[in-house]
N, CA, C and O atoms as a GROMACS GRO file, in nm:
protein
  248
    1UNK      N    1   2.595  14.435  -5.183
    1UNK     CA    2   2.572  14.579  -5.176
    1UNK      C    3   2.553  14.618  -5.030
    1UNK      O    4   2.501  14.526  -4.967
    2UNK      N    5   2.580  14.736  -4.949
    2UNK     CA    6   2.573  14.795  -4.834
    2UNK      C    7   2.469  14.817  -4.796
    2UNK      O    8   2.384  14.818  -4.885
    3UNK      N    9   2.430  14.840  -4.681
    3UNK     CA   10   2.302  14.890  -4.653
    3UNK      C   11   2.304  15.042  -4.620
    3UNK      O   12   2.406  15.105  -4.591
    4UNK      N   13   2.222  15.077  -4.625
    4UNK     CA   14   2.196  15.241  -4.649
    4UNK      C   15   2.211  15.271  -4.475
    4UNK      O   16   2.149  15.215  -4.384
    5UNK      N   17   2.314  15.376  -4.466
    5UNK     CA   18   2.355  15.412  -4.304
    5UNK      C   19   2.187  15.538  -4.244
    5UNK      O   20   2.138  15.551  -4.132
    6UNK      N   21   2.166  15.574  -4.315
    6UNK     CA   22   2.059  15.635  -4.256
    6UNK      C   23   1.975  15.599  -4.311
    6UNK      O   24   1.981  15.565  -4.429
    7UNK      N   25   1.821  15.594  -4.206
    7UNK     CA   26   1.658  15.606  -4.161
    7UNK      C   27   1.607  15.679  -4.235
    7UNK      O   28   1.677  15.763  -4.292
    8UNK      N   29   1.480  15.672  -4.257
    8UNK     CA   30   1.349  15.727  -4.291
    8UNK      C   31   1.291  15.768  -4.190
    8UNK      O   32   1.232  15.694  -4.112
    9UNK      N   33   1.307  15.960  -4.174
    9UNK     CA   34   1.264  16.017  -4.068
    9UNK      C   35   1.386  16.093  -4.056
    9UNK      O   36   1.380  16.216  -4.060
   10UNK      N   37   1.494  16.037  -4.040
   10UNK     CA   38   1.633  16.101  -4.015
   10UNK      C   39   1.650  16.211  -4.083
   10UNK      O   40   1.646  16.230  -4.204
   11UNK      N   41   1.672  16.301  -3.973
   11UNK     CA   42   1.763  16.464  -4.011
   11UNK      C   43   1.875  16.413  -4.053
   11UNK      O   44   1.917  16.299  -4.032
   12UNK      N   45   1.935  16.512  -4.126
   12UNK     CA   46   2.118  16.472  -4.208
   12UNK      C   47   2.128  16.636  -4.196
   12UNK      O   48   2.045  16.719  -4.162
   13UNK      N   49   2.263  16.650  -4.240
   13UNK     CA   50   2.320  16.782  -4.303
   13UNK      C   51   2.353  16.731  -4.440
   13UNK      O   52   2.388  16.616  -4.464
   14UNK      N   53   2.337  16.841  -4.542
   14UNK     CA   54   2.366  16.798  -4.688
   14UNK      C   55   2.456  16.867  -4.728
   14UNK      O   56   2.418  16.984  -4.738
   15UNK      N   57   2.617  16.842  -4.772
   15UNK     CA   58   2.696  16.886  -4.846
   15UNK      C   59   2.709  16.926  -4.959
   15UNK      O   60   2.810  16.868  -5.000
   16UNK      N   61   2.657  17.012  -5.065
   16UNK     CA   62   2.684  17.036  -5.166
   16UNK      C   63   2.813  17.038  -5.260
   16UNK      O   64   2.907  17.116  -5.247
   17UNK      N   65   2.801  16.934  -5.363
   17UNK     CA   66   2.900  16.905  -5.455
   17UNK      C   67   3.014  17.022  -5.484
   17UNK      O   68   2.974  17.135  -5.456
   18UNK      N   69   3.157  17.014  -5.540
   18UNK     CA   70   3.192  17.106  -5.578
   18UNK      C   71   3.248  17.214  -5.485
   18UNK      O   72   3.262  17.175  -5.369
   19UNK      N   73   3.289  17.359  -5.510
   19UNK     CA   74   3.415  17.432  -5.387
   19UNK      C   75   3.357  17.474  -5.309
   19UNK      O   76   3.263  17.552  -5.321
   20UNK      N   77   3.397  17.437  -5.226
   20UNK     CA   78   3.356  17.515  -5.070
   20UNK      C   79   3.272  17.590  -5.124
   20UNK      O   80   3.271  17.640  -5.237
   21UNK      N   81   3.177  17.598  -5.014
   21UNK     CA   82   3.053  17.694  -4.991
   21UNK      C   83   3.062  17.827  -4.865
   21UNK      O   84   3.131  17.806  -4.766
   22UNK      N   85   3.013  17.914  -4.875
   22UNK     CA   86   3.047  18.005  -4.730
   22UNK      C   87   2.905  17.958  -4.675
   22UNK      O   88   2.916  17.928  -4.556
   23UNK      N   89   2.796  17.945  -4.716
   23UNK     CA   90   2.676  17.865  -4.631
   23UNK      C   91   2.663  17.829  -4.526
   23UNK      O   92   2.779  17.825  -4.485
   24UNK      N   93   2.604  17.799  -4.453
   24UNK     CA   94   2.599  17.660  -4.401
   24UNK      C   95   2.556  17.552  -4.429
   24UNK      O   96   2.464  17.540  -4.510
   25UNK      N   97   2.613  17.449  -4.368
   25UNK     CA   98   2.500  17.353  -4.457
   25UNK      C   99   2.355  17.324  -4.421
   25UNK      O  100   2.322  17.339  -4.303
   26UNK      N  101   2.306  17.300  -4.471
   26UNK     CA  102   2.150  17.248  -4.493
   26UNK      C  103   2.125  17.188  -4.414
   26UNK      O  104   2.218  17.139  -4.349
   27UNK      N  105   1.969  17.155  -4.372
   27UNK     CA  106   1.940  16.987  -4.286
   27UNK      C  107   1.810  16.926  -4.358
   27UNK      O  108   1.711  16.993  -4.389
   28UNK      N  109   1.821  16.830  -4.374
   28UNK     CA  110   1.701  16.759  -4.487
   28UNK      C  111   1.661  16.646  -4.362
   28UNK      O  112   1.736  16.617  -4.268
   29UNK      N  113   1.565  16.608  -4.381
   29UNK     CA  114   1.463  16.494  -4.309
   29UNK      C  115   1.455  16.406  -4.452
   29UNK      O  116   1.416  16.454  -4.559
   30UNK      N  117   1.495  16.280  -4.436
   30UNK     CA  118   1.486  16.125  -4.479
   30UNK      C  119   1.379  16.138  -4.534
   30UNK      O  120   1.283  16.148  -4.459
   31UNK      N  121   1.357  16.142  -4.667
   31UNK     CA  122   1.167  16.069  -4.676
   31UNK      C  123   1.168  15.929  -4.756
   31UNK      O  124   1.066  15.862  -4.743
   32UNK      N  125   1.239  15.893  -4.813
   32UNK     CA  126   1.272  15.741  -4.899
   32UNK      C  127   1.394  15.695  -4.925
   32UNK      O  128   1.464  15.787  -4.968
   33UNK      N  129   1.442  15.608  -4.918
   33UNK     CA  130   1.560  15.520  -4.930
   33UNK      C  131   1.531  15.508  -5.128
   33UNK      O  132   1.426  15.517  -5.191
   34UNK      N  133   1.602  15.496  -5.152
   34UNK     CA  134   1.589  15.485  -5.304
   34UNK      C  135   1.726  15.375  -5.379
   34UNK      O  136   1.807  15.379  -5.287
   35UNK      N  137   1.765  15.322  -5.442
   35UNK     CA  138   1.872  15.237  -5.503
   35UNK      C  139   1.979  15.297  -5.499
   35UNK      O  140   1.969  15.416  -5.468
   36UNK      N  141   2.121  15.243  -5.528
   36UNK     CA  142   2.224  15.257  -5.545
   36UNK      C  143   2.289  15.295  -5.662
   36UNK      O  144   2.293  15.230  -5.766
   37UNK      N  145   2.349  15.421  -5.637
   37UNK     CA  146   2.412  15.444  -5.780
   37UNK      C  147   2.552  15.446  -5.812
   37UNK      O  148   2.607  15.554  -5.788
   38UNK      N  149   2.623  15.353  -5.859
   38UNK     CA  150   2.774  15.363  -5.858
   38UNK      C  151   2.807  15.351  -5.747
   38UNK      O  152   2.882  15.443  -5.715
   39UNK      N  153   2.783  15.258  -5.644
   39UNK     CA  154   2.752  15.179  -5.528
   39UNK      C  155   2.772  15.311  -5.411
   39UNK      O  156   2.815  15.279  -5.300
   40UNK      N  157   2.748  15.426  -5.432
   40UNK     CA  158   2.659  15.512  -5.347
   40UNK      C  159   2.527  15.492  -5.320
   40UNK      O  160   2.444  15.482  -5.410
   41UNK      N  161   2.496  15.483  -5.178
   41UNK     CA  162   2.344  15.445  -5.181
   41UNK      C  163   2.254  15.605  -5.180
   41UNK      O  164   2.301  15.707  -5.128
   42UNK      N  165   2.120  15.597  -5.249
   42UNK     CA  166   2.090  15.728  -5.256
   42UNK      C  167   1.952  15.768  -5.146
   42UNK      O  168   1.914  15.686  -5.062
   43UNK      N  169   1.900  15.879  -5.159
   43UNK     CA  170   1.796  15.864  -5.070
   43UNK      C  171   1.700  16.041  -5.091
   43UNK      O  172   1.751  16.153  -5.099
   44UNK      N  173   1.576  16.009  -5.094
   44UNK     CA  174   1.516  16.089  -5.096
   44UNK      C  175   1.483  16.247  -5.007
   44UNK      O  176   1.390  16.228  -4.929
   45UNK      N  177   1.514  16.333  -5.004
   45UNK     CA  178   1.496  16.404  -4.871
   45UNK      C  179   1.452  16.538  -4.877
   45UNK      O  180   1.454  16.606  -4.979
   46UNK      N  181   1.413  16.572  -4.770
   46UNK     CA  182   1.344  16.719  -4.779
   46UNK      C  183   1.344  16.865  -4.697
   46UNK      O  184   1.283  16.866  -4.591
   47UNK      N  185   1.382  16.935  -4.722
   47UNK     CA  186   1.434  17.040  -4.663
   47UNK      C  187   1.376  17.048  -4.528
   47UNK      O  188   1.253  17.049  -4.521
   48UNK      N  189   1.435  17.053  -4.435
   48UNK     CA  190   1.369  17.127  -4.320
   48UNK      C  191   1.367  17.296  -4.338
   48UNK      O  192   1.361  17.339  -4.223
   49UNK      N  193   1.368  17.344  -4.377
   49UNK     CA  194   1.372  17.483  -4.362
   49UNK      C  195   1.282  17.550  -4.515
   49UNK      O  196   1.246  17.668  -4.511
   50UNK      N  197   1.259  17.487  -4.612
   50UNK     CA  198   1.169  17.515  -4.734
   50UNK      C  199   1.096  17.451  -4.743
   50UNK      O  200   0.982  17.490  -4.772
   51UNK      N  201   1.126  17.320  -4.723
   51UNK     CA  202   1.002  17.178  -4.815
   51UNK      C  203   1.080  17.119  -4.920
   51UNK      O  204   1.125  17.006  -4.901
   52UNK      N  205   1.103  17.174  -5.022
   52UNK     CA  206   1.184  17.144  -5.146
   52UNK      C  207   1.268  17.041  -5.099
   52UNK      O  208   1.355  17.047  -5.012
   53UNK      N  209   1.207  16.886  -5.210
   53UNK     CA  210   1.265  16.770  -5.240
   53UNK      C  211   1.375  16.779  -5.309
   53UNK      O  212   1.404  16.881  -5.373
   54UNK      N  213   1.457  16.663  -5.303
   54UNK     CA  214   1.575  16.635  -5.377
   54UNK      C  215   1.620  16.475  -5.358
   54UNK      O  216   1.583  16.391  -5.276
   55UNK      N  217   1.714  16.469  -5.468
   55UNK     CA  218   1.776  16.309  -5.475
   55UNK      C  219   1.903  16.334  -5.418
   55UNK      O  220   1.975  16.420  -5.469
   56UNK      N  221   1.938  16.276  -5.328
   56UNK     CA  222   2.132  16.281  -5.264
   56UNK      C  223   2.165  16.199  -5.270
   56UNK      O  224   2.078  16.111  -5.269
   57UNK      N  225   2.310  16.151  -5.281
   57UNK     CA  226   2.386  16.051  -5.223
   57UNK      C  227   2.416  16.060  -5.093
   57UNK      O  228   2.389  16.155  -5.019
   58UNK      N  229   2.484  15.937  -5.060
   58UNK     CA  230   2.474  15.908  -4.921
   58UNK      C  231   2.648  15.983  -4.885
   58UNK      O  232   2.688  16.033  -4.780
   59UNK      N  233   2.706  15.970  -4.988
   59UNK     CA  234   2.854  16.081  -4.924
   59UNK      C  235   2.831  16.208  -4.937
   59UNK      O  236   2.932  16.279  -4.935
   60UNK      N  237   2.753  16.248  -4.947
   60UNK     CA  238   2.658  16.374  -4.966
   60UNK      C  239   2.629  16.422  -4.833
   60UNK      O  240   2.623  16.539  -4.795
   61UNK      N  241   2.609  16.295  -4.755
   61UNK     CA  242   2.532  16.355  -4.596
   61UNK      C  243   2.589  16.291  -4.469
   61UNK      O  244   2.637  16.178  -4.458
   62UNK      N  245   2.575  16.385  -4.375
   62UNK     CA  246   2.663  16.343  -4.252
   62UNK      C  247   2.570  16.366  -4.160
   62UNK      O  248   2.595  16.346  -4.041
   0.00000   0.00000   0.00000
């Protein structure tokens, strides 16, 4: 299995699933590395701009 490309602590941008968005995207801060799902690795993270947690995948974030 791979190892997870981003840190705990790490800013990301988060892509939301599905058609184009006019948005921008998001930026979440790392808070837990979490298991692999369908050999996407996943990871815990949290809004910089609300607070509000969530579960992502890792092709999810750049």
């Amino acid at each position: 299995m791979k190892a997870h490309r981003f840190t705990v602590g790490q800013t990301v941008s988060f892509s939301r699933s599905g058609p184009p968005r006019s948005a921008p995207r998001e930026t979440f801060k790392i808070v837990r590395l979490l298991p692999a799902e369908a050999s996407d690795q996943q990871y815990r993270v949290k809004s910089t701009l609300d607070g509000h947690e969530r579960v992502v995948k890792e092709s999810q974030l750049s």
